[in-house]
Steps between C-alpha positions, in 0.01 A plus 500: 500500500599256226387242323848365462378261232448774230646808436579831327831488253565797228641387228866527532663398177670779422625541869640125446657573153693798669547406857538137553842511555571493832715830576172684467287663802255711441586607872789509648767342281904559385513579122743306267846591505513540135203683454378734792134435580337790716398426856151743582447580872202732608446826308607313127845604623779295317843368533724261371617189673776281441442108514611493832365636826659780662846421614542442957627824541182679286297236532335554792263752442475570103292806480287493174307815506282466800546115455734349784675150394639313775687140459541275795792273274794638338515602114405127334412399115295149470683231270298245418814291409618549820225431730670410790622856573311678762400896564713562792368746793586815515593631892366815667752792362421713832607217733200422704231296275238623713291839378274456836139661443645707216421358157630172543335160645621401882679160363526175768897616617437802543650674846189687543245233473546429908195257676343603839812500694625754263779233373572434126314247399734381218646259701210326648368484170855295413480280804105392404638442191796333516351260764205420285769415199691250682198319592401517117899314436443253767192420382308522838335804396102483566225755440465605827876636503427680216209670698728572824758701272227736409358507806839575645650735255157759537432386872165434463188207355517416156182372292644287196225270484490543111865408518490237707173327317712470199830367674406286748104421396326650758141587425398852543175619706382805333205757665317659176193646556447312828543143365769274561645439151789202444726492207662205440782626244699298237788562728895392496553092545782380692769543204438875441443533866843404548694660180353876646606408850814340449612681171304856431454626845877480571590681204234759602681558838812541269350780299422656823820421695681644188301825432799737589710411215202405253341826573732747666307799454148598588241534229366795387136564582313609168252765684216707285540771318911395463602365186774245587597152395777197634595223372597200671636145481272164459746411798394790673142472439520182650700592803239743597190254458683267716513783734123570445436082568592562847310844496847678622436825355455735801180748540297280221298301665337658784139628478603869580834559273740756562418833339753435217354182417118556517481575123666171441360137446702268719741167289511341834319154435346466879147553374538235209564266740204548717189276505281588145372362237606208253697734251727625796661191486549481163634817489729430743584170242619736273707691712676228657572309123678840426704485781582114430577611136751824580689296794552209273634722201469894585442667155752828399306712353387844599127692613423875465237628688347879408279717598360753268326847634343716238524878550179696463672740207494126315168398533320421188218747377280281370222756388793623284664179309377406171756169526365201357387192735764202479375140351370270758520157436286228675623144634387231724622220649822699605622651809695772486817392610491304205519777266864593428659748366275756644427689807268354716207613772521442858173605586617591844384633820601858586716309760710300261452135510148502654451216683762280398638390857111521650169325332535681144550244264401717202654643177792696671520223770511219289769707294743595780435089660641320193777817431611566868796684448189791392402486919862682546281796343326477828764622731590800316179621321267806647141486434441619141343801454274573224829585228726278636552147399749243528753271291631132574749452233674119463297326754520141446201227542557205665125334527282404337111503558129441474170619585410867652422627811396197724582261229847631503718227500934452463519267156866431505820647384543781229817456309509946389720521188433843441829675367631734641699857457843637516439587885396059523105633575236252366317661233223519745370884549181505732323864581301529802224721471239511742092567428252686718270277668136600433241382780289652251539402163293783367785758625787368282288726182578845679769655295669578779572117601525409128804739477643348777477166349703655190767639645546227698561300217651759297781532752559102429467494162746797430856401651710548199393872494287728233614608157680149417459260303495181684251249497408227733228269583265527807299154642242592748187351561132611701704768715311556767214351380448230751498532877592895395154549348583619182375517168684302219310682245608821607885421569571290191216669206363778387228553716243734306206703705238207453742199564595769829110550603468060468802423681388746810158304541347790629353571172339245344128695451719783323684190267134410416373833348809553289474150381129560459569852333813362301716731620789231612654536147518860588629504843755275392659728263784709519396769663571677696159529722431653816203252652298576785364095626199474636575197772206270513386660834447800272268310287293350761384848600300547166156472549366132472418341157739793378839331421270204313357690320792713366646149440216438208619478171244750366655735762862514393537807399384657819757266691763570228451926586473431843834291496694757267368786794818332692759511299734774399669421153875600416603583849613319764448686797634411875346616798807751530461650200117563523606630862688759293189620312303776614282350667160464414586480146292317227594220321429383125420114532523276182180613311535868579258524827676687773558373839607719853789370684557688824633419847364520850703460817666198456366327152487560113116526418392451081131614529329403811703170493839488750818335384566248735797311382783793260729375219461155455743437213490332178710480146237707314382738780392549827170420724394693793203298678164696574204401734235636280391440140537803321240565257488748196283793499243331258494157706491689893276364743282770448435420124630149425411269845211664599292469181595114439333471878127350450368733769668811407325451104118456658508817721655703153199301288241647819655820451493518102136373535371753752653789265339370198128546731584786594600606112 
């Protein structure tokens, strides 16, 4: 996806000038109690907000428009000179803190998550648990007891061969593509061994053991096409991942999920632990420094996590807006994380977090492995549709890291002194928005797809609403343009119709004539032109010795005509709209010869030639692919080919001759 060593940043002075201080979100933030700043929710509808969040008794669901705000801690304002003071959890107002297979997640305690025997299984879960912490306090605690507890809490085989490698040392056997593969891992020595074992995992099983009162409601799930946000505790978000550690979150992990979870990617960390390649257990070195961080000194500040779903009444017309295109800035050498002040680009799977707790170990993975508290997103997050995305506000990192991919590697602690707001959120906002995968890269130029790659990241870059004036920032990078397929020059540039025809590689023959007729300059003008692209398949058909010989300097002109017989000047016409036409209807091309465009049963036809591949989009027009080269009345076959064939121009000089004897 990313080359996380370089990426995209806009300049974003004047969003620093105005918004660097750290009340401000462009998203989802309280206003200043002196001076009212206006909160948008879907729909550019507007209200004010106080500095505070809603009071207990309001508080629970703050309707905003169509926007629902929940808060699982009481009403709480960050001090920085006061860090010490906690967000304190806010208990279920209905009195039972489980919304089972409603909207809400099935959390560890609940009554209704019941094992085989139809018995809760809350208080297995505690006995597992408790057991395994006293054998973490008497320091007897090995591995293997670590493995039973899982093994006896689900009541079935656990693989945590990953996990185990980088405890205990253990060399893992991999199959991959039928050979036997060993990593030998830079793995924990005896000293770290110890400190997780002795100090981290205990305080893990205390998260857990103590999820009723740290979390003593259910989450909300944020399902498509709702527009709903929560925020939550650093305490919280911690509690939870602990739960996640020993993969307690019921209906998550199983290869057929319930109905109400099938949409869902599962936080339970089973798979990470499984037998996989090297960056699995570096991964998993991230993860468990977090957890050695937060149980050592558990930070107080706050997350938000929102989804946004676009309506179709607010869907940009593009053919319509004359707005002018934002500054883009280049940089390299930076990641995007490292760009503050700004909103940043999880280029995410449609399934949020990707493969983060598998074998991903790209962009998004790497991004949610040194910020964990952003996996949390996991067990409340629908698949994305196509104008939907998805907010991590205040996420903390804890890691640091090198390499890519299957150099990934953990590189130590991150220290994150990002400030934060009034609510005690880092001044971290991360949008997911997810690309379309193209197994063909030559698809991703139909306007169709193109559209969808706009709205999808006009539904991230537009949280604080149309008509205002706000400003912010936006780092991004080669979205989608790795492992996705996609084209960097189309995404991040103006991509005219002859940088269009050379990025497609179908067309190189047709680059050729207009480079040998120079009519790049004019192609790459502003338009708009309507251009019906010979593929090279449609030049290969000409006669032999035909294309080389149009190619000929002396014969530029004729390539020139025959080059301007495809294109259609001031118009940029879609295959809908020439649908519309009444059909057959001729056409004025760019030097005033006439063309028929008609329709059979299923396909446009221009001529004799068929249009194979419809509305291929670029900034100055639009191409519709052809299999035939069309050619202008005075070049046809009949005229033009025929009498630059050697054989055709003796039978016409034994004709001529015989006339002039018979004369």
């Amino acid at each position: 996806m990313l080359d996380s060593r370089g990426s995209y940043q806009p300049d974003n002075n004047r969003f620093n000038r105005r918004y660097n201080n750290a009340d401000y979100s462009p998203h989802l933030s309280p206003g200043s109690s002196d001076e009212l700043r206006r909160s948008i929710s879907l729909g550019a509808q507007q209200r004010e907000q106080s500095n505070l969040e809603p009071t207990e008794e309001e508080g629970k669901f703050c309707v905003c428009a169509v926007f629902k705000v929940i808060s699982l801690k009481k009403p709480w304002k960050y001090d920085e000179t006061r860090p010490d003071i906690k967000p304190i959890p806010m208990k279920d107002l209905y009195g039972d803190y489980e919304y089972w297979r409603v909207d809400h997640v099935c959390m560890p305690y609940s009554k209704y998550y019941e094992n085989n025997d139809r018995q809760p299984m809350w208080p297995t879960i505690v006995n597992h648990l408790t057991s395994l912490y006293k054998k973490c306090g008497n320091r007897t605690v090995k591995f293997q007891n670590l493995k039973d507890t899982f093994e006896g809490i689900h009541q079935k085989t656990f693989d945590l061969k990953c996990l185990e490698h980088l405890i205990t040392k253990v060399s893992i056997v991999l199959i991959l593509f039928v050979a036997l593969l060993h990593y030998y891992l830079q793995t924990y020595n005896k000293e770290q061994s110890t400190r997780f074992m002795h100090e981290t995992l205990p305080k893990i099983c205390e998260l857990v053991l103590d999820l009723k009162s740290i979390c003593p409601q259910a989450l909300p799930l944020l399902k498509t096409r709702i527009n709903r946000s929560f925020t939550l505790s650093q305490e919280q978000a911690a509690a939870l991942l602990a739960c996640a550690f020993f993969c307690l979150f019921p209906y998550r992990s199983r290869l057929s999920p319930v109905k109400e979870y099938e949409n869902f990617p599962t936080p339970n960390f089973g798979k990470l632990y499984r037998a996989g390649p090297a960056n699995k257990v570096e991964k998993l070195k991230c993860l468990l420094h977090y957890f050695n961080r937060v149980t050592k000194k558990m930070p107080n500040g706050v997350i938000t996590f929102q989804r946004v779903s676009l309506y179709y009444s607010q869907y940009p017309k593009w053919n319509e807006m004359d707005t002018d295109l934002c500054d883009l800035n280049m940089t390299t050498g930076r990641k995007i994380e490292e760009i503050k002040n700004v909103l940043q680009v999880d280029f995410a799977n449609k399934y949020i977090g990707g493969g983060v707790l598998g074998h991903g170990c790209v962009q998004e993975e790497i991004r949610f492995t040194i910020c964990p508290e952003m996996i949390v997103s996991l067990l409340v997050c629908e698949a994305m549709e196509k104008n939907e995305c998805i907010f991590l506000i205040g996420c903390e990192q804890y890691s640091k890291y090198k390499g890519y991919g299957d150099s990934f590697k953990y590189d130590g602690d991150f220290q994150d002194n990002t400030p934060r707001d009034s609510w005690g959120r880092r001044w971290c906002h991360v949008v997911a928005i997810d690309a379309i995968y193209f197994r063909e890269p030559s698809e991703q130029y139909h306007m169709t797809l193109v559209e969808r790659e706009l709205l999808k990241a006009y539904t991230g870059f537009r949280p604080i609403g149309q008509g205002l004036e706000y400003e912010f920032g936006i780092a991004t990078g080669n979205w989608g343009c790795g492992a996705f397929h996609g084209d960097r020059q189309l995404k991040a540039q103006n991509v005219d119709i002859v940088q269009t025809a050379i990025n497609n590689g179908n067309f190189k023959t047709l680059v050729r004539a207009l480079e040998a007729a120079d009519l790049v300059t004019t192609l790459k003008g502003n338009g708009p032109f309507t251009v019906f692209a010979p593929n090279d398949a449609a030049f290969n058909k000409l006669p032999a010795g035909t294309l080389d010989d149009l190619l000929k300097p002396e014969n530029k002109g004729k390539l020139g005509r025959i080059l301007k017989y495809h294109v259609i000047s001031g118009q940029s016409l879609t295959s809908t709209q020439i649908n519309a036409m009444n059909l057959p209807a001729k056409v004025t091309m760019l030097e005033g010869d006439q063309i028929t465009v008609s329709k059979d049963r299923t396909n446009l036809k221009v001529n004799d030639a068929t249009v194979i591949i419809a509305d291929v989009m670029a900034t100055n027009g639009i191409i519709h692919v052809i299999d035939t080269v069309l050619m202008p009345p005075a070049a046809s076959s009949a005229t033009y080919f025929y009498l630059n064939q050697p054989l055709f121009l003796i039978l016409i000089f034994i004709i001529l001759f015989s006339y002039l004897q018979f004369l």
